[in-house]
N, C-alpha and C positions, 0 to 999 in steps of 0.2 A: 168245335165246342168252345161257348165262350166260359172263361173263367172266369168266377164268382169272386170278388175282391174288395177290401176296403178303402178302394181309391176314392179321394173326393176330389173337386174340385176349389182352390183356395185363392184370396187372390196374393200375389208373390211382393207388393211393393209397386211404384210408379203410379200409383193411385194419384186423386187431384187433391193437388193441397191449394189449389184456390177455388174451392166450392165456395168456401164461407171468410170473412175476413180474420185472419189471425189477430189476437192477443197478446199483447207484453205484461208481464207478471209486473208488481209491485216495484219490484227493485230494477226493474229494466232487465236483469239477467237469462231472462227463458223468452222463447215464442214459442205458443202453441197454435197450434193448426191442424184441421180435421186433416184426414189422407183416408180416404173408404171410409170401412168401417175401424177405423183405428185414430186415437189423439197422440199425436209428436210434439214431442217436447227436444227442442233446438237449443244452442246457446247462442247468444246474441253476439258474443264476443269471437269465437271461433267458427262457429256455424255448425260444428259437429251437432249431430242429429245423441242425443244423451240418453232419452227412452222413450217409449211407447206406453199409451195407456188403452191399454184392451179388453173389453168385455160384452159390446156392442155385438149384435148378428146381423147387423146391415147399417148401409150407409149413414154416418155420421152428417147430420145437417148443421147443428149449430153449436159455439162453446161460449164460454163467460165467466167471467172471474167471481167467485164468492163473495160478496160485500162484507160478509160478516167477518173472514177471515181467509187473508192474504194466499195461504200458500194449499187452497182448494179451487176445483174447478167443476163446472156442470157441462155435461153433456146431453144433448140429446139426439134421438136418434128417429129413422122411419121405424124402425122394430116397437117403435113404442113406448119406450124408457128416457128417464132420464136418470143420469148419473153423477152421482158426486165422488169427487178424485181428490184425494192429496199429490197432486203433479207433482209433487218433489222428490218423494218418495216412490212413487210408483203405484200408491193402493187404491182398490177401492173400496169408499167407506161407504153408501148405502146408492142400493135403485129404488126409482120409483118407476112403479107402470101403472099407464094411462092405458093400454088400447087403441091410443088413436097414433097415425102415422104422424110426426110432429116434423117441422122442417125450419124451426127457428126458435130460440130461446135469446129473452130477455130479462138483465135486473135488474134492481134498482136500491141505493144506499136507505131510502126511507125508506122502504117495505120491506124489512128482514123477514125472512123465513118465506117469501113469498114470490114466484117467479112467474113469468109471462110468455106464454106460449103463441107460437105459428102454426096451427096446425087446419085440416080440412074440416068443411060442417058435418060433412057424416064419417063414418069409419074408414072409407075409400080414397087410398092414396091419389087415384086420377081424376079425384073430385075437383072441380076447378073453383069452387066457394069456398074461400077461408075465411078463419075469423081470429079472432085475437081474443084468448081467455086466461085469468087470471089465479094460480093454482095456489090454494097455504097449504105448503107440506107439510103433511103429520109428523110429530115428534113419536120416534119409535124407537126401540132398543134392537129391532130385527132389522137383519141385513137388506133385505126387498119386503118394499111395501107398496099394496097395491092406495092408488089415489081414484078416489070418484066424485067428488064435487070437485067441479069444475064452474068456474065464475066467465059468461063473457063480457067482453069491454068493450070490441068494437066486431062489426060485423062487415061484410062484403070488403076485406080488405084486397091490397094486392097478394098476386103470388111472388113477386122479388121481397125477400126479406129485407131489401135494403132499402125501403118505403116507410120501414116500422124505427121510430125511436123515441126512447124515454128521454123527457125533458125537464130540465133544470134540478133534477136531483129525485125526481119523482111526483115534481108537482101533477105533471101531466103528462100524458103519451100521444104520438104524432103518429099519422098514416095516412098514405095519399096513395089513393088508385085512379087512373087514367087522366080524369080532369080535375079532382077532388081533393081537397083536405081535409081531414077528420082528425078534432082533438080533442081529446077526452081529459076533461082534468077530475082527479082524484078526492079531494075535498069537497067539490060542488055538485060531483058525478052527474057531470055534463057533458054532453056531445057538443061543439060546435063542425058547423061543414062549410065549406070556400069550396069556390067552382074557380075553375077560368075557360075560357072560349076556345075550342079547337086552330082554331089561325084565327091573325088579325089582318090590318090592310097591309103589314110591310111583312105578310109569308112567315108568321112566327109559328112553330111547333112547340105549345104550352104544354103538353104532355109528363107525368109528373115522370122521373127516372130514377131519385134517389133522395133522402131527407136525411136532415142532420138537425139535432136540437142543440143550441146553447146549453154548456153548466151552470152557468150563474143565472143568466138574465132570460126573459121571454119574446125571447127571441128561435125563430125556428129557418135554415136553410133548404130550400130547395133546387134540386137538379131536373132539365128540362129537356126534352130530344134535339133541340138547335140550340145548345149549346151555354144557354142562359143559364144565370143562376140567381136566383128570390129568396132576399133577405123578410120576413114574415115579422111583426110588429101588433102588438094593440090587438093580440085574437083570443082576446077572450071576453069582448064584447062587437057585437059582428060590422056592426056600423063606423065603427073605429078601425078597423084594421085596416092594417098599409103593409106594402111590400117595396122594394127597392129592388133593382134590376146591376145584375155584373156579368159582363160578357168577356170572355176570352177564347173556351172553345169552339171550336169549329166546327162539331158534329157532338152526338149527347152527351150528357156529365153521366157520368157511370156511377162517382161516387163522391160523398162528401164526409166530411170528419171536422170537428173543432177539437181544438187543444187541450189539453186539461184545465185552465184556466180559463179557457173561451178568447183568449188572444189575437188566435188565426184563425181562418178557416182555410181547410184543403180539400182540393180538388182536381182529379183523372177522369183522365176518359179513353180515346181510342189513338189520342196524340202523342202514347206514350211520356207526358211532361205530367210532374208532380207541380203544383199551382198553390201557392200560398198568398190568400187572401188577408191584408190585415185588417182585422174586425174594427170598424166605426173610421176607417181611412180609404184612400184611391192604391196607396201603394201594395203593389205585390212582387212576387220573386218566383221562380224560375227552376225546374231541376227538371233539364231533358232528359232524353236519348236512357231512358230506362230499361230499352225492350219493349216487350209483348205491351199492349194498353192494358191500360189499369182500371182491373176491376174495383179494388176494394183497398180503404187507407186504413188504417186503426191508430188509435197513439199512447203510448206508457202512461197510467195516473203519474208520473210524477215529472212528464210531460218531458223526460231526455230525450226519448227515441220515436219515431214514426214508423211503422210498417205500410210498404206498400203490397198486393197482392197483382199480377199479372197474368194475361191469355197466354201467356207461353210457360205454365204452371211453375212459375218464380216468386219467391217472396224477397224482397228488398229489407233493409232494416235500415234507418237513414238516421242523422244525427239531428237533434234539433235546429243544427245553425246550415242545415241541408247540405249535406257530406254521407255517402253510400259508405257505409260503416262494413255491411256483412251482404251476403247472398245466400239465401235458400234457393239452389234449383233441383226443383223435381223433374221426375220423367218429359221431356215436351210432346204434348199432343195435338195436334192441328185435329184441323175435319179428317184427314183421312191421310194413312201411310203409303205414298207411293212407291217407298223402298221395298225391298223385304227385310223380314229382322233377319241379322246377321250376328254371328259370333266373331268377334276381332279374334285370333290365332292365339297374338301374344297376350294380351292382356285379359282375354276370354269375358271382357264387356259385353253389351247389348248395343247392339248399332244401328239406329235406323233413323229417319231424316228428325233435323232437329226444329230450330227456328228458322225462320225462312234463307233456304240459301243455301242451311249447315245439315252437317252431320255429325248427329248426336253420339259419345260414346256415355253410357249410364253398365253402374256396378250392379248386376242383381244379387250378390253376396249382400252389398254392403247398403244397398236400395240408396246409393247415393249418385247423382250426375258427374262425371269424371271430367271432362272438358267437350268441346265442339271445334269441329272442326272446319273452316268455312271453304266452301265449296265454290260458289259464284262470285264469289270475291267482290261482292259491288253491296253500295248502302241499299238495304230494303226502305221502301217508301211505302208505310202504311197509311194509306189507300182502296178503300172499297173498288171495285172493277179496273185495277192495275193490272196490266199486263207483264210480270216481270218472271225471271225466271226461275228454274224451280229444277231440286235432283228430283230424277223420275227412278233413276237404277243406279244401283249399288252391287260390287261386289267383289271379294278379299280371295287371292289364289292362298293357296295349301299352306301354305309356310306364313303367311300374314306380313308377306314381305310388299305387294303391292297390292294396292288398291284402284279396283276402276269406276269410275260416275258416268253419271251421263247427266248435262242439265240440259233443258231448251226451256224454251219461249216463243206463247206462237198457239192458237187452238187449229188454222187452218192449215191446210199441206204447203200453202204458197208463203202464207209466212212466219213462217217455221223457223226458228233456228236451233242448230241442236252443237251440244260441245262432248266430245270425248274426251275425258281425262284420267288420264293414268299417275298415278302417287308413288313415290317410294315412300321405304318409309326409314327414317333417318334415325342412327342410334345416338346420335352427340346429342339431340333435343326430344328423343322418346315420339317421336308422332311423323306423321305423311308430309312430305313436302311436294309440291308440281313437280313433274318430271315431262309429259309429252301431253300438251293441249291438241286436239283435231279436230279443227272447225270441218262443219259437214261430213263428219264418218259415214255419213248415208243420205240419201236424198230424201228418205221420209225417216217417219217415226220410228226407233230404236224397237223392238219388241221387246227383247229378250236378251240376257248376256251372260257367258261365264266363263271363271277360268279353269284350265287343263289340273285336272285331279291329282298327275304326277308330279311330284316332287321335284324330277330331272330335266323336265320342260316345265315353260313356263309359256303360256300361251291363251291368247285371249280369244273369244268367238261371240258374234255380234249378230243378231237377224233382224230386218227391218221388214218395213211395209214397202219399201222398194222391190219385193223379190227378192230378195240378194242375202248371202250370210257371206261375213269376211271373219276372216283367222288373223288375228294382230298377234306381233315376236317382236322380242328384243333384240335391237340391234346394239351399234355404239359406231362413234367417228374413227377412223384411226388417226388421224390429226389433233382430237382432242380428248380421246378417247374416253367420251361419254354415254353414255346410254341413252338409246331410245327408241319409244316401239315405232313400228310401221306394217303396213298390211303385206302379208304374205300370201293370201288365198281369197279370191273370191268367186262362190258357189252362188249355183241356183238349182233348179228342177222346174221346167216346163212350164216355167216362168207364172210358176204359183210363189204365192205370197207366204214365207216362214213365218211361224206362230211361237216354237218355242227350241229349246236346242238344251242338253246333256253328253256331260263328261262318261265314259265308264270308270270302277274305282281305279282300276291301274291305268289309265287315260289313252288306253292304245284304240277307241272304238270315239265315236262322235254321232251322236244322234240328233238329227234335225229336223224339224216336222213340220211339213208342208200344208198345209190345209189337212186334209184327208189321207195324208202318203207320209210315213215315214222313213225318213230317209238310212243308209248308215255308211258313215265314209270313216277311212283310214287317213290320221291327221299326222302322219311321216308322207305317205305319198298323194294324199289328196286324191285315193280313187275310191270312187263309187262299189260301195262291197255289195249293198244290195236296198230294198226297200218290201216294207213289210203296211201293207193296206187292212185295214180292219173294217169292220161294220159301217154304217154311214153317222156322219160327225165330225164336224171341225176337233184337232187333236188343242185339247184347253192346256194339259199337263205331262209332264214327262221325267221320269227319271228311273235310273237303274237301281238294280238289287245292289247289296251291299254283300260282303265277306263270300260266305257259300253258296248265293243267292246273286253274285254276281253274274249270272249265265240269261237273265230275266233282263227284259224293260216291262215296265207300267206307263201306259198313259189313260190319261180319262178324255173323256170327249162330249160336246154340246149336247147329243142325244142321251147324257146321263148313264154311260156304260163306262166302267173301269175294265181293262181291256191289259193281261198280261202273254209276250211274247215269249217263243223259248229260242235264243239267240243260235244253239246251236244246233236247231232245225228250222231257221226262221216259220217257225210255225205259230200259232196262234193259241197257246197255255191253254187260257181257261177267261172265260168271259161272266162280269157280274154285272147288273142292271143296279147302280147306284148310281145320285148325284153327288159327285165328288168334288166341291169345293177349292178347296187345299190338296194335294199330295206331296208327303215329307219324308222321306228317307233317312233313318237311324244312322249315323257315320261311320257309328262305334260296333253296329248289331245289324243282323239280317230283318230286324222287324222293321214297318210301313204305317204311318200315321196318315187314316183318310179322315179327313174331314167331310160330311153328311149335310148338305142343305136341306132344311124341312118349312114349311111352310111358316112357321116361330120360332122354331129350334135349328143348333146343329146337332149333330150327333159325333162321335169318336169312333172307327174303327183300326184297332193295330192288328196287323196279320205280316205275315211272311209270303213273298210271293213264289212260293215252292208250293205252297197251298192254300188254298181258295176259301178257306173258313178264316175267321177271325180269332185270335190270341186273345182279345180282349174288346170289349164294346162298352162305351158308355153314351146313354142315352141325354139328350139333353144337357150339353159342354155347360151352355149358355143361350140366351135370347136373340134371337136374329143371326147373322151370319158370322163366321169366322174367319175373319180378312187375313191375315199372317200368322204365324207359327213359325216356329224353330225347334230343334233340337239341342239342350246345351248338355255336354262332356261334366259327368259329373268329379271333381276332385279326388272323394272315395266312392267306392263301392257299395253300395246299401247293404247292411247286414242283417239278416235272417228276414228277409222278405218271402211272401209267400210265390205259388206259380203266379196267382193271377196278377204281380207285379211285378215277374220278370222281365218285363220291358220296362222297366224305368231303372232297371235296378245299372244299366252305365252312363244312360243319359237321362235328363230332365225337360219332360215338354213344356213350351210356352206357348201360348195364344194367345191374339189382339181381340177381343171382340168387338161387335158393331157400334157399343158404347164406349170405343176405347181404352178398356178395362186390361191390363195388363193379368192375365190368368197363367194358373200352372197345376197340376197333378202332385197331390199328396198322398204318402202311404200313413198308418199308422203303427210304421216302425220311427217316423220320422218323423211323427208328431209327439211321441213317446218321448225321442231325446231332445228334442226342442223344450218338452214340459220339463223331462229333467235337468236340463241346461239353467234354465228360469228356475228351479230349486235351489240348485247348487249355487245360486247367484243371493240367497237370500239368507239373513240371520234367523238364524231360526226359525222357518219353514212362513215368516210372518213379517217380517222388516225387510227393504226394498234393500239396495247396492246404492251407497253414497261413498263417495271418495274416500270421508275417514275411515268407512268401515273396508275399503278393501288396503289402506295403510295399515289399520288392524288386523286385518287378514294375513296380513302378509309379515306381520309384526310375531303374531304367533305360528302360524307354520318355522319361520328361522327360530322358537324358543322350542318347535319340538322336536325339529331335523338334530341329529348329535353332528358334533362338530368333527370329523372324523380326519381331519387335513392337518391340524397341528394339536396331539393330544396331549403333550406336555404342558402345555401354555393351559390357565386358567383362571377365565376370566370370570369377572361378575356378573352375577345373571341378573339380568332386568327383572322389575318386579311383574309378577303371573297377574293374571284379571281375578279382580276382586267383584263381590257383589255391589258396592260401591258405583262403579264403572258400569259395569253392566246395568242397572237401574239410570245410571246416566246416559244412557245409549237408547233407553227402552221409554224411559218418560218425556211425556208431550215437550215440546219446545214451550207451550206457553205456561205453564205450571213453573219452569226452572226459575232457581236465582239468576242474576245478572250474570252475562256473561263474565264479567268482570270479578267476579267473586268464587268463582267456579276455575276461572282459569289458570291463575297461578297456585292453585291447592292441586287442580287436575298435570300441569308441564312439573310439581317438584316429588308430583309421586312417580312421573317417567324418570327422573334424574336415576345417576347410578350415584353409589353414594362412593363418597370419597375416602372411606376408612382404608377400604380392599386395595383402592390405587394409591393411598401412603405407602403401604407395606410390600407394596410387589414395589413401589419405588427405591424402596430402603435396601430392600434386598438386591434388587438391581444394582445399588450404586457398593456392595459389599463384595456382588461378584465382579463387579470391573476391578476393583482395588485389589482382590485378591490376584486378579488375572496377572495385573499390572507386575505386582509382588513378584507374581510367579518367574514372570519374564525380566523380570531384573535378575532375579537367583541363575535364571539360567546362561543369563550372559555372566555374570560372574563364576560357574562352573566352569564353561568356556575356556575364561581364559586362562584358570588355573590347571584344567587340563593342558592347552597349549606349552606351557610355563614346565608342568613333568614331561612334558614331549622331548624338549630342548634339554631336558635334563637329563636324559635318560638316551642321549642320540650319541657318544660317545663309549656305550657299550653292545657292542654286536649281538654276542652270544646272547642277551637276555631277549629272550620273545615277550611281547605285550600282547594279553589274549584281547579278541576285541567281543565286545558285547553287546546283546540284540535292543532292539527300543524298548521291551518291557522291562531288561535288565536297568538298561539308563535311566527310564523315568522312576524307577524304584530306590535307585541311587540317588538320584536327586531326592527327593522325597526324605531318603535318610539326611542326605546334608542339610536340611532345610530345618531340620529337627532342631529344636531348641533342649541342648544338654544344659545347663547353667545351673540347673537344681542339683544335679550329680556333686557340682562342687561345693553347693552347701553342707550335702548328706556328708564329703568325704572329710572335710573341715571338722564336722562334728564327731565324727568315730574319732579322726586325730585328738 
């Protein structure tokens, strides 16, 4: 029975933040950048990732800064909206919906109130005819408003947004599709069009790839597939125009950008170097070795900072005088993960191959990139049809103490090369160091690897295309007594070729699967315990039951059958007719995550393999296939979940999908305290979390907690919130007096005042003098009692009673007494 539940599908973070090119705010101090359906707001100076702006239900396509005012931003989206944000704060102040899927927004300083969309000719996202239209948003007082006139400007544009740009302030707008130039200017609402020739005699690729308009002057940049780039002149009458030619790339220009002043022009492509052209000169400058190639530049109006955006989903943040100031890196995602995702032990990161070479460790708490860790140890040469090497397997034994890879290099069996490496992992510097490289661990291709599930062994096992599985142990020299692995066993079966291989959870059993035959051997003595044959089907996947459920293996196989064994009848469970993808094993729990391949879709089923129904099903994860999956160990416990989310309730699933979407499984107990998390972070259910106000936050919690540590002492109490304050918290920034006029009336109503600390001073300096007092009286007691001691030491029979400390300090106290008036009173009776 499956059970009925409010699980959905969300995506968890590692989203692409170089879809679109980021933004630098006004003052240099934020970058924002799409990530899915989400806008991140970064700091320039630290990189900390500060907030998110959320309200979008699918992918975010384009963002842009307000012209009218500084510290807003617009979004838009495929859902069909756009959005305006106070980025600073966190809010959102109004949507607009359009209805149509849009994938690019532009604006411009002279057209207030008026934005410019990228979006398809009809309603249909996979329409491949765009156009470019002109939208006046309504002035409304409600929060979403629908918009329907719609103006268009230009027609059959490209589909790369980065073809489309506004020119010289608004004068005019630029767009080049394949061979074309299209400028439209505003005042004369004209079209002009420029062609150029697909090649010429010396093999040129004129091709358009990216545009960039001048600020000031009319002048327009373009990018070209070989590498060229075209300075544009005199087009806005057609017989006039002229272009100018700059060449440095080697392969297309991805992207171009001018300055805020129009000074430079820059320019990336696939050569990884940031390129600064100086506008109306020959000289340029230089800033390599950035990484992934560079999609896309941006630059501060007030022209400090540069943003670069790169293929290895990194944003750069660079200095005017070209000095890497900060780094955004997000998730990296290539074409395709040859690792599996992995959970690091200790640090309980996400692990899987990074830029080319490495391996990536990324935080899914904190959805931020941790470090990389480099594997092939050699410089990558990006290079189309490079032959270079690459980790194909990963994988961390029990305790996260060591780490193994696998790289090669090589498509064919003859030349091949393959490297085994084993890592420790070192506490002085927190990360993996080499420990034991082994060129050729196997004469073919690595299949499959893992390490022994026990804690008490540590043990590695390896199956190739040679036939052969080997079991690698740690050894060490006794001469230098270091450590290192080397082969212990190697296994085959009738000299069939092993496909994949499992641990049991207490590591006393070793499963290896031969084509068609699965094997099971005892990894103490290396004997053959027995082999258990199924249905016909190369065996795809394999692994054990977990806790109570350890008595089972599952494997699935080519003929599309999930196929469970009962270990101790080697007998054959229970057989189901499914295409099973993925199979994932819960660490923490006896439940099993199959992934479902459909002809569009995958599917989800969790079940237990004690029995053959499913725990949980959900139809439709995602689009296409389900390449990797994990299970992550959750911190706590889920509380008050219902049945149908009792598999999630100790771990948390993750999936890659085919569009490299990092995905994960949500309850709505956990979207409940996420909402009220995002409450409890807000002034009054309506103003966002800025620094001052959690200085205030934290200003009044210590005025209402009682002081309970030293309750004599008492001090003066800071002054309480006034409505004053509050109104200054609550009203617009642009409405306020100068800051200047506000601020020393605002720092002298924090002061404490100085009346309370005169007099606790006075008193202070009354009780030391008294003390003082006191301790002189008693040394002169002292020594008049010593003084009757001696006095009194020549008669025996007298006993001197001796007296407790409350008797003494009350005798002192009398002697202290000031009698002097008694001899006035007695003077006068006399």
């Amino acid at each position: 029975m499956v059970e009925k539940s409010d699980i959905r599908v969300v995506r968890c973070g590692g989203s692409k933040i170089n879809l679109r090119a980021p933004i630098i705010s006004y003052d240099s101090r934020y970058v924002l950048c799409t990530s899915g359906d989400l806008v991140k707001v970064y700091s320039t100076r630290t990189e900390e990732w500060i907030h998110t702006l959320q309200a979008h239900t699918n992918q975010i396509t384009g963002i842009a800064l307000n012209p009218a005012n500084h510290l807003q931003v617009y979004s838009c989206s495929v859902d069909g909206t756009v959005k305006l944000w106070d980025f600073i704060d966190g809010i959102l102040i109004k949507t607009f919906v359009f209805g149509y899927p849009l994938f690019s927004l532009y604006v411009s300083k002279k057209h207030e109130g008026v934005i410019f969309l990228h979006c398809p000719v009809t309603k249909k996202s996979e329409d491949e005819a765009f156009q470019l239209v002109a939208v006046n948003l309504p002035k409304s007082a409600e929060q979403e408003v629908e918009v329907k006139e719609l103006k268009a400007v230009l027609f059959d544009i490209s589909s790369n947004p980065s073809c489309t740009a506004v020119g010289r302030e608004g004068e005019y707008i630029a767009s080049a599709n394949h061979l074309k130039l299209h400028i439209y200017f505003f005042r004369k609402q004209r079209t002009y069009s420029f062609s150029l020739n697909a090649t010429d005699k010396k093999g040129a690729r004129n091709v358009f790839t990216c545009i960039a308009c001048h600020p000031k002057e009319d002048c327009i940049g373009t990018g070209h597939e070989d590498g060229k780039i075209r300075l544009w002149r005199n087009f806005n009458n057609k017989k006039e125009c002229t272009h100018s030619t700059m060449h440095w790339h080697h392969n297309a220009v991805n992207t171009l950008c001018f300055t805020a002043e129009g000074t430079n022009l820059l320019s990336g492509g696939l050569e990884s170097v940031l390129v600064q052209w100086h506008y109306g000169g020959d000289k340029k400058e230089f800033l390599p070795r950035l990484g992934g190639s560079i999609l896309h530049i941006s630059t501060s109006p007030d022209g400090q900072l540069f943003c670069t955006s790169h293929s290895d989903n990194k944003i750069t943040v660079i200095e005017s005088s070209l000095k890497v100031s900060a780094v955004i890196q997000g998730l990296v995602k290539g074409d395709e993960v040859l690792t599996d995702l992995m959970i690091d032990p200790r640090s309980k990161s996400l692990v899987l191959n990074g830029k080319p070479g490495h391996l990536q460790f990324y935080s899914l708490l904190r959805d931020k990139h941790l470090y990389n860790l480099d594997i092939v140890q050699q410089e990558y040469i990006y290079e189309a049809g490079l032959d270079q090497f690459e980790v194909v397997k990963a994988a961390f034994d029990v305790k996260g103490s060591w780490l193994a890879t696998v790289e090669q290099r090589g498509k064919k069996s003859s030349d091949l090369e393959i490297f085994l490496k084993l890592w420790a992992f070192d506490e002085q510097t927190q990360s993996f160091v080499l420990n034991t490289s082994i060129a050729a661990a196997h004469e073919d291709q690595i299949m499959s690897m893992c390490f022994s599930s026990s804690e008490e062994t540590t043990m590695l096992v390896t199956t190739a295309k040679d036939c052969q599985f080997k079991a690698w142990v740690q050894g060490s020299e006794a001469d230098t007594q270091q450590s290192f692995w080397s082969c212990d066993f190697v296994g085959s079966y009738h000299n069939l070729r092993p496909t994949n291989c499992s641990f049991s959870a207490d590591g006393s059993l070793l499963a290896v699967s031969f084509q068609e035959v699965i094997t099971i051997w005892s990894p103490e003595t290396w004997e053959l315990l027995s082999t258990l044959c199924q249905p016909p089907g190369e065996i795809r996947d394999l692994c054990f039951g977990r806790l109570s459920c350890s008595k089972y293996l599952l494997g699935t196989t080519t003929k599309n059958l999930l196929c469970c064994w009962n270990l101790l009848t080697c007998a054959l469970e229970w057989c189901s007719s499914l295409d099973v993808g993925t199979l994932l094993p819960d660490p923490l729990s006896e439940n099993v995550a199959a992934f479902s391949y459909q002809p569009t879709h995958t599917d989800l089923f969790v079940f237990r393999p004690s029995e053959p129904r499913p725990l949980f099903a959900h139809k439709s994860v995602c689009s296409g296939k389900v390449h990797r999956a994990v299970f992550v160990p959750r911190e706590e416990l889920l509380a008050r979940c219902d049945e149908g989310s009792q598999w999630l309730n100790r771990s948390q699933l993750y999936f890659l999908s085919q569009a490299m979407d990092l995905l994960t499984f949500s309850t709505a107990t956990e979207d409940d305290r996420m909402l009220a998390a995002s409450k409890r972070l807000v002034v009054d259910d309506s103003v966002a979390v800025t620094p001052f106000y959690l200085l205030l936050g934290k200003h009044r919690q210590q005025q209402e907690k009682p002081n309970t540590s030293n309750p004599v002492t008492h001090k003066p109490q800071l002054p309480q919130g006034s409505v004053a304050i509050k109104e200054l918290l609550h009203t617009a920034a642009h409405v306020l007096p100068a800051a200047s006029v506000l601020c020393s009336l605002f720092v002298t109503s924090l002061l404490i005042s100085n009346t309370g600390v005169r007099e606790e001073m006075d008193s202070s300096e009354q009780e030391m003098d008294s003390e003082k007092e006191e301790e002189d009286s008693e040394e002169e007691i002292e020594a008049c009692d010593s003084q009757q001691e001696l006095r009194a030491q020549g008669s025996v029979d007298e006993v001197t009673p001796k007296l407790s400390k409350a008797q003494e300090k009350e005798l002192r106290k009398v002697r202290k007494t000031d009698f002097s008036w008694m001899t006035g009173l007695i003077d006068s009776k006399s």
